[in-house]
C-alpha positions as CSV (number, residue, x, y, z in Angstrom):
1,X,30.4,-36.7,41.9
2,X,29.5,-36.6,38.3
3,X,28.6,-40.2,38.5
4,X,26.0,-39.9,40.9
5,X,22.2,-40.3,38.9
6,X,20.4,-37.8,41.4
7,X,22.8,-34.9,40.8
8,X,22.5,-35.6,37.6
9,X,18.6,-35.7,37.2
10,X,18.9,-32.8,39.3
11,X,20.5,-30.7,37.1
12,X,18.6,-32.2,33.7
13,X,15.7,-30.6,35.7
14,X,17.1,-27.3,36.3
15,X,18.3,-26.9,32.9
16,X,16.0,-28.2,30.3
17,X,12.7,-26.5,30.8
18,X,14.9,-22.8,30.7
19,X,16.6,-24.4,27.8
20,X,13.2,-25.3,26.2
21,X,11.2,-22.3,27.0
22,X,14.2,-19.7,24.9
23,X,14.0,-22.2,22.1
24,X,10.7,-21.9,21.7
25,X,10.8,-18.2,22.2
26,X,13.0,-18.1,19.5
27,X,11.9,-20.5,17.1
28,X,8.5,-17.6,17.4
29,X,11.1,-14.9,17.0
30,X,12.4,-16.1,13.7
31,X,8.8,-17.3,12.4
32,X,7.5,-13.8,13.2
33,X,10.7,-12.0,11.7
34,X,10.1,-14.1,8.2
35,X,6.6,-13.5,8.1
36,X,7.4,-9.5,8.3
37,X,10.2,-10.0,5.4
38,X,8.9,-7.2,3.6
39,X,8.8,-5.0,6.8
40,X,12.5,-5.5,7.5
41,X,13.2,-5.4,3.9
42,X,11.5,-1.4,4.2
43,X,13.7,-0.8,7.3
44,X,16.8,-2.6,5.8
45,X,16.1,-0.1,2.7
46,X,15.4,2.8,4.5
47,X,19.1,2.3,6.3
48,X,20.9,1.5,3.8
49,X,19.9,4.6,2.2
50,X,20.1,7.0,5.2
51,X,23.9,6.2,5.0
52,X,24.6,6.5,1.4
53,X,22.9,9.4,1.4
54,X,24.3,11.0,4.4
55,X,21.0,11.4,6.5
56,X,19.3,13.5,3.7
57,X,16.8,11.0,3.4
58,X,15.0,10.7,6.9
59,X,15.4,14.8,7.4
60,X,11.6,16.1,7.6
61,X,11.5,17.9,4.3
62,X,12.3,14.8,2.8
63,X,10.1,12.0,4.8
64,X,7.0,14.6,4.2
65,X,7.9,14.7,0.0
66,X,8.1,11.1,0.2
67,X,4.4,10.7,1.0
68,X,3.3,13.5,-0.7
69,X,5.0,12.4,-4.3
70,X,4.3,8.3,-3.9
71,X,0.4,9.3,-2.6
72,X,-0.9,8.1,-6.0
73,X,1.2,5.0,-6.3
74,X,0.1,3.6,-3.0
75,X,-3.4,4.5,-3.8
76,X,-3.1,2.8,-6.9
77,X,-1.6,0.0,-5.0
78,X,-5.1,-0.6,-3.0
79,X,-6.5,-1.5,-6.0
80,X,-4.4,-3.4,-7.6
81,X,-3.3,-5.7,-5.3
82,X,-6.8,-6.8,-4.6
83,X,-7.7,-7.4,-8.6
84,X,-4.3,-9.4,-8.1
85,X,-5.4,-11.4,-5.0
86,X,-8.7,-12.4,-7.5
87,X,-6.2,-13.9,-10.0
88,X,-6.5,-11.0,-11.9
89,X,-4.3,-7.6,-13.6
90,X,-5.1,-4.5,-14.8
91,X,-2.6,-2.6,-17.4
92,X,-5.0,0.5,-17.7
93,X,-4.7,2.3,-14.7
94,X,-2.5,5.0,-15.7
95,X,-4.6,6.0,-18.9
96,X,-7.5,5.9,-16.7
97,X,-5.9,8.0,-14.0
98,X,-4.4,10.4,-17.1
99,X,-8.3,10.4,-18.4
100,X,-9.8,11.0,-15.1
101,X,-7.0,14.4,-14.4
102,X,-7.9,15.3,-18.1
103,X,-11.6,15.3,-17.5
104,X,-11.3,16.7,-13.9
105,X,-9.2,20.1,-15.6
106,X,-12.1,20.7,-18.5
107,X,-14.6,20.6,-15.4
108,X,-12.2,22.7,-12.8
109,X,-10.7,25.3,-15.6
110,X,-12.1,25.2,-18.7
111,X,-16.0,25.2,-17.2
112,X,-15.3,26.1,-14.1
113,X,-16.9,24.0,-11.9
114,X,-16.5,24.2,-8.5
115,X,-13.4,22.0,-7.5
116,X,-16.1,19.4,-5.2
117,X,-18.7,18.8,-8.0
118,X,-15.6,18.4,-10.8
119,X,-13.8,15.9,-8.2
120,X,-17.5,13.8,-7.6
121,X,-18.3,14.0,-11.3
122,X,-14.2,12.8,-12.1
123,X,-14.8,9.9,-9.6
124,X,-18.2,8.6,-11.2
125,X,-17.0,8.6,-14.4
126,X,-13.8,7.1,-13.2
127,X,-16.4,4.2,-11.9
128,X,-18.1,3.9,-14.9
129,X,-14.5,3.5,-16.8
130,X,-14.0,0.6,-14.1
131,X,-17.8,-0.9,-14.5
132,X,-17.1,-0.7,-18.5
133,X,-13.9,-2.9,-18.5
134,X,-15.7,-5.3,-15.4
135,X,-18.3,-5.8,-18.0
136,X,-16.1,-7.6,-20.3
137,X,-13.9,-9.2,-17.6
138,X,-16.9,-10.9,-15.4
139,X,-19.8,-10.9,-17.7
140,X,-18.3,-11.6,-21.1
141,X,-15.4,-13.2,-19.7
142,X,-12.4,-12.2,-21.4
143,X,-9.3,-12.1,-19.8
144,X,-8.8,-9.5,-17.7
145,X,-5.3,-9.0,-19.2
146,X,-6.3,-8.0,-22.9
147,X,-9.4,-5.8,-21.6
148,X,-7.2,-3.9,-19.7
149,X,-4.5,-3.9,-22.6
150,X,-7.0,-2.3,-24.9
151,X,-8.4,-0.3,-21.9
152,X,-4.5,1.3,-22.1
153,X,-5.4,2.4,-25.5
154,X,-8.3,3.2,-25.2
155,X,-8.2,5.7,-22.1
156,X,-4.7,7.0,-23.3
157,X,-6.0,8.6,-26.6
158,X,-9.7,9.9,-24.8
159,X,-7.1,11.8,-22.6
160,X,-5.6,13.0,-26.1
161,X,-8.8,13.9,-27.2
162,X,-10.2,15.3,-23.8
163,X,-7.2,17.8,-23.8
164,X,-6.8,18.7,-27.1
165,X,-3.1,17.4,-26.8
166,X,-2.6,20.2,-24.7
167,X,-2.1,21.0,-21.1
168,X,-4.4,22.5,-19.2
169,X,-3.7,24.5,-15.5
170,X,-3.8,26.0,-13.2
171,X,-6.2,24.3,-10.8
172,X,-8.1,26.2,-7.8
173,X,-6.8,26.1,-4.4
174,X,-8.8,23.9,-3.0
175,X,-7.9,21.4,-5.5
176,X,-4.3,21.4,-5.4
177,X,-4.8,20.6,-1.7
178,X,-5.8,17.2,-2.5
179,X,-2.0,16.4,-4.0
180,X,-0.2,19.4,-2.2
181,X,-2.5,20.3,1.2
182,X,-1.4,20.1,4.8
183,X,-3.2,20.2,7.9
184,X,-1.6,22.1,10.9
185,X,-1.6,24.8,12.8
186,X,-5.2,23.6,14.6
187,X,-3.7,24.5,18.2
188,X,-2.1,27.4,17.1
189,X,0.7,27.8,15.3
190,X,3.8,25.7,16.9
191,X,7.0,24.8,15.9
192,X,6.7,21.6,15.8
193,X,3.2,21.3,15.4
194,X,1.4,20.3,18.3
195,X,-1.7,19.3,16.2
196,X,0.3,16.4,14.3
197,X,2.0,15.5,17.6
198,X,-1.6,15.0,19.6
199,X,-2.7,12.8,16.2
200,X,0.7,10.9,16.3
201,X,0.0,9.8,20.3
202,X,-3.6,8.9,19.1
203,X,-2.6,7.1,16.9
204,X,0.2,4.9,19.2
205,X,-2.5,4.8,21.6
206,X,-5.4,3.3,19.2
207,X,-2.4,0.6,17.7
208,X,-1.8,-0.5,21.6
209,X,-5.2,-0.6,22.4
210,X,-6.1,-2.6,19.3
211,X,-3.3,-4.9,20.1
212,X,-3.4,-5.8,23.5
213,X,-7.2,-6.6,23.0
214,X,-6.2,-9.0,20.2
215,X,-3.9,-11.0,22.6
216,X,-6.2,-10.9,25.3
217,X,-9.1,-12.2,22.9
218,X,-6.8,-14.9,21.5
219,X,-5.6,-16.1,25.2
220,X,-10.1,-16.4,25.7
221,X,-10.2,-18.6,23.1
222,X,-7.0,-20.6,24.0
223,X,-5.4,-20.0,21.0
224,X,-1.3,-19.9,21.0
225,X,-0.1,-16.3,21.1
226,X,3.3,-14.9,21.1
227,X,5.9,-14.3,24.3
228,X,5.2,-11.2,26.1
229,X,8.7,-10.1,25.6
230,X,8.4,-10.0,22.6
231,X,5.3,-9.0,22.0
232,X,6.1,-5.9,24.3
233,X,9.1,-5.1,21.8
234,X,7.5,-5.2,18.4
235,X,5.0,-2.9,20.2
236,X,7.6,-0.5,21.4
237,X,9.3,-0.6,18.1
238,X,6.1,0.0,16.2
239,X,4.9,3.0,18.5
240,X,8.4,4.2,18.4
241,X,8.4,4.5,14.2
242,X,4.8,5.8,14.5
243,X,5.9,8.7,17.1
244,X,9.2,9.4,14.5
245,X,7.5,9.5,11.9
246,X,4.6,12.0,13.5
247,X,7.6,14.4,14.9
248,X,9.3,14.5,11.3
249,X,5.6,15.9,9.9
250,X,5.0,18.2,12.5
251,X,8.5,19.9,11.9
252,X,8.0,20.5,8.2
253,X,4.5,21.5,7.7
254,X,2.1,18.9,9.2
255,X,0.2,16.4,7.9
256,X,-0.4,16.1,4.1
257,X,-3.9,15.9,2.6
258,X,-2.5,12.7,1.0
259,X,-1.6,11.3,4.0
260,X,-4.9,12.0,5.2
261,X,-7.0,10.4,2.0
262,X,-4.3,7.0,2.3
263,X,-5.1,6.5,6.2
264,X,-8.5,6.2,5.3
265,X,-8.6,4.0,2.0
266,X,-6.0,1.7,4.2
267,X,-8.3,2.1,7.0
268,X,-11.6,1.2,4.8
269,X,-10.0,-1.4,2.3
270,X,-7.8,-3.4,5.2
271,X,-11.9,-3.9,7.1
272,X,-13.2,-4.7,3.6
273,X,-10.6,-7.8,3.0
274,X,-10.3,-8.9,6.4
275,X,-13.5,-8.4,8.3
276,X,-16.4,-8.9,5.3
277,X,-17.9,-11.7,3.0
278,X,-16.8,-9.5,-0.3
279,X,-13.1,-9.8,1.1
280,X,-13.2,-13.4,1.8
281,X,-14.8,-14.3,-1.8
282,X,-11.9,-12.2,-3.0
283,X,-9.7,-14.8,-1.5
284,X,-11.5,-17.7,-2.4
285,X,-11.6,-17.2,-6.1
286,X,-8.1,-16.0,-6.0
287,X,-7.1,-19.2,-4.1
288,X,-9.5,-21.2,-6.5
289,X,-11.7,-20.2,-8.8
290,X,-13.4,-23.4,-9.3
291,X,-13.9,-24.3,-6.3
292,X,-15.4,-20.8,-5.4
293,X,-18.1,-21.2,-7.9
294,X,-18.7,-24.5,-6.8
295,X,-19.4,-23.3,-3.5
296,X,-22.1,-20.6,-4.5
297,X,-20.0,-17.4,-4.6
298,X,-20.8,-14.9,-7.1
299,X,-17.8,-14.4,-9.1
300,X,-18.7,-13.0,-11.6
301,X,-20.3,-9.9,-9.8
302,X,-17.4,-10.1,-7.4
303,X,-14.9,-9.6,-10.1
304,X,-16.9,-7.2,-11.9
305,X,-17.0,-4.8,-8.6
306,X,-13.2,-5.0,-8.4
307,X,-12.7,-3.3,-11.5
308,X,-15.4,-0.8,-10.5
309,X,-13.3,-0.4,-7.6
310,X,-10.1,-0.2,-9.2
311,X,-11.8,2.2,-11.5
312,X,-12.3,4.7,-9.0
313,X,-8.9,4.2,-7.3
314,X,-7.3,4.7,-10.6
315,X,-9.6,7.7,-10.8
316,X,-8.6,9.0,-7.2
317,X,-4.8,8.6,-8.1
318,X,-5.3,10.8,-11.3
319,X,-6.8,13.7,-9.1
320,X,-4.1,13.4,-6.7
321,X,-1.6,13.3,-9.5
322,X,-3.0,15.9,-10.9
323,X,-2.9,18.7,-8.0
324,X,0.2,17.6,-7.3
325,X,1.6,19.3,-10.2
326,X,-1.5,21.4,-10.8
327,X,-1.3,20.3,-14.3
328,X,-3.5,18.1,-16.7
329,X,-0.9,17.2,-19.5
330,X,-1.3,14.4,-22.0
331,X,2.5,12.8,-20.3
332,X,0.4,11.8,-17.3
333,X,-0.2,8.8,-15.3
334,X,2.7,7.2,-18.1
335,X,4.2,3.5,-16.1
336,X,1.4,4.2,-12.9
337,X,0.5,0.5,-13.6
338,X,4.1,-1.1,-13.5
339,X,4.7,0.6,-10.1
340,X,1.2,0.1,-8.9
341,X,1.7,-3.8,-10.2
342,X,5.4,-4.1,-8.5
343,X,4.1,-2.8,-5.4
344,X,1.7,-5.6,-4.7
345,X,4.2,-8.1,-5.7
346,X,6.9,-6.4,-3.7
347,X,4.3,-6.2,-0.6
348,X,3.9,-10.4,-1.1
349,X,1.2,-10.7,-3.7
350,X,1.4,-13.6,-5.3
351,X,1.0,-14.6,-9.0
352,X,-1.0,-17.1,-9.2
353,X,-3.6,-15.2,-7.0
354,X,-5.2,-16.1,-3.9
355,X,-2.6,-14.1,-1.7
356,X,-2.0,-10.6,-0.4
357,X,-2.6,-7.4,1.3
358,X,-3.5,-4.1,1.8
359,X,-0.5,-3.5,3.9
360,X,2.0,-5.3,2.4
361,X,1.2,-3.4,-0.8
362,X,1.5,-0.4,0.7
363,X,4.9,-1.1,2.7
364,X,5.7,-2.6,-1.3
365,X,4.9,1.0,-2.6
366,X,7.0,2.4,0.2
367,X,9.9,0.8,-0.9
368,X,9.6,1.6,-4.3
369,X,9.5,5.3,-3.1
370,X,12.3,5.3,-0.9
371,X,14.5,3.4,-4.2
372,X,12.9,6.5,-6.2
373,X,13.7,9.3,-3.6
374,X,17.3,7.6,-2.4
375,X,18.5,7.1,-6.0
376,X,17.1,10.7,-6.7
377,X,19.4,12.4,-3.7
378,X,22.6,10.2,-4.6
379,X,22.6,11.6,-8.6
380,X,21.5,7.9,-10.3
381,X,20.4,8.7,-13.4
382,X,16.8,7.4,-14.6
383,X,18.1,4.6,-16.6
384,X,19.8,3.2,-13.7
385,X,16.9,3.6,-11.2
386,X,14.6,1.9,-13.4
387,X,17.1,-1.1,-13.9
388,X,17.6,-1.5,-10.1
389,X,13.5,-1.3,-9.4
390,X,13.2,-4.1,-12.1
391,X,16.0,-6.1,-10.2
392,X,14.0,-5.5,-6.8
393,X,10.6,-6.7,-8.8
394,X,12.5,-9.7,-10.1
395,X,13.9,-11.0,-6.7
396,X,10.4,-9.8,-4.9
397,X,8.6,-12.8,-7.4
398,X,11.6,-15.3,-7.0
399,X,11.6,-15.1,-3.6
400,X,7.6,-15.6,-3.3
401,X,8.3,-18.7,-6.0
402,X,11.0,-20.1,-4.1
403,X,8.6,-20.0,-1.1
404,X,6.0,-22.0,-2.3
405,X,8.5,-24.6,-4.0
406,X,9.9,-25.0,-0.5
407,X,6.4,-25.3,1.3
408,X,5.0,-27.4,-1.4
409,X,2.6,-25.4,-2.4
């Protein structure tokens, strides 16, 4: 029987295209899965700590701190991972954000100013800190590394001088609510709270709508798109975090003002990189500076804008920091820039420039947190929780150098 070519041929036929069509659905599996590395490495952290901390990490009290007391790191990360992307860095950000809380309490307390026009007049002088060290960055062109270095210093002992070496507290109400707020109770008040629940939905609703029009517009344009299976699964998984996520806010108090401010800087900066011209130069003079000039982009007004921007983000993460603890004291914003700096690189930033994003850096920050807050429940002393976030930094960049060695990049 078995020698018989047209059972044979037969069976080739009924076997190979099934065969074919699940290796190519995995081969897509497995190159989507390494693309989100640092997506599974968030959910392999978050696990991994849920079990040596015996739940106490993912219990609603907990997941609501950990936006709340990382809100100014991942703000921070924003910034920085763009300055990053245009083969640059930025030391300074912590004086700055410690400058920009100092300034923000003499306005708020000492002169009481309302909290809105101290917050505005915090932010513009933040941008002008930012437009200062962009001045000698893009226009006189030192490195961006030694500005910043002496931007450190410099913004460090103004935040000396602005506070007298003192602290200065306690902050109005409306103030606070920018590090401490929540936002619930809007349909009454519920247990859990239907208010985050309804914003939850919309917000699974608005990430399947955006992605099933994505697919569709892809398929117009006969470009290759991934199997509906498992297209259909990341989806569900996705929604299924999203709704998690939304039930363990409305359970505690609702949704923090931080959360609030992040949504919409993620929101703003992810169109700004992806969808305009000043996010593409970004890339291009990351990628090559050279050739970016060559080409007729501006880089020198392009870089000086990022640290106008970064300015202001530094500046935002200061106020933030500062309600928090409704305290301006002279301690503050001290290693913001290594955690806003191991975040993009965490997230996928890479050295040389040229590569990242908003997201990653944000899922980067993340993961930083949940080391911080995991570490924190289990008893680790700080000494030890600083060596195993170096560790985690260290392997981040060797795995991104390993990457390129193996691509030829």
């Amino acid at each position: 029987m078995s020698d018989n070519p047209n059972t044979s041929t037969a069976v080739g036929a009924s076997v190979n295209p099934t065969e074919n069509k699940f290796t190519d659905w995995l081969s897509h599996v497995l190159a989507d899965l390494g693309k989100n590395g640092i997506f599974i490495a968030l959910i392999a952290v978050i696990a991994l700590f849920t079990i040596l901390t015996n739940g106490i990490l993912l219990r609603p009290q907990n997941i609501s701190n950990l936006v709340v007391q990382n809100g100014y790191i991942l703000v921070l990360a924003i910034g920085m991972v763009m300055v990053i992307i245009a083969g640059h860095i930025d030391l300074s950000v912590g004086s700055v954000a410690a400058f920009i809380g100092a300034i923000s309490g003499v306005l708020a307390v000492k002169m009481e100013y309302p909290w809105w026009l101290a917050v505005i007049i915090s932010l513009a002088i933040a941008a002008l800190v930012g437009a200062w060290q962009g001045f000698w960055v893009a226009f006189v062109g030192i490195p961006a590394f030694i500005v910043t270095l002496a931007g450190m210093l410099i913004f460090r002992g103004l935040a000396l001088v602005v506070l007298g070496n003192a602290n200065i507290g306690s902050f109005p109400t409306e103030y606070r609510a920018l590090g401490n707020g929540f936002v619930s109770g809007v349909f009454g008040e519920t247990d859990p709270d239907l208010f985050t629940l309804a914003i939850g939905a919309v917000a699974i609703v608005a990430l399947v709508v955006q992605q099933v029009r994505t697919r569709m517009g892809r398929q117009k344009y006969g470009q290759e798109v991934e199997p509906l299976t498992w297209f259909i699964i990341k989806l569900v998984a996705v929604a299924a975090v999203i709704g998690l996520f939304a039930w363990a806010l409305a359970s505690y108090k609702g949704i923090p003002v931080t959360l609030i401010i992040l949504a919409v800087l993620i929101l703003i900066y992810g169109l700004v990189m992806n969808r305009t011209v000043f996010g593409r130069h970004i890339y291009a003079i990351g990628g090559n500076r050279h050739a970016a000039d060559l080409s007729g982009i501006k880089t020198r007004r392009v870089d000086f804008w990022l640290f106008v921007n970064m300015g202001f983000l530094a500046g935002l993460a200061g106020l933030i920091f500062t309600a928090r603890l409704n305290l301006a004291g002279p301690k503050a914003g001290d290693g913001f820039e290594l955690e806003a700096i191991s975040a993009a690189f965490i997230g996928g930033a890479a050295v040389q420039g040229g590569v990242g994003t908003i997201g990653g850096a944000i899922i980067g920050g993340l993961i930083i947190g949940v080391l911080n807050n995991g570490m924190s429940i289990m008893g680790i002393g700080i000494e030890w929780q600083q060596a195993v976030k170096g560790l985690v930094l260290l392997f981040a960049v060797a795995f991104d150098v390993y990457n390129k060695r193996r691509s030829g990049v």
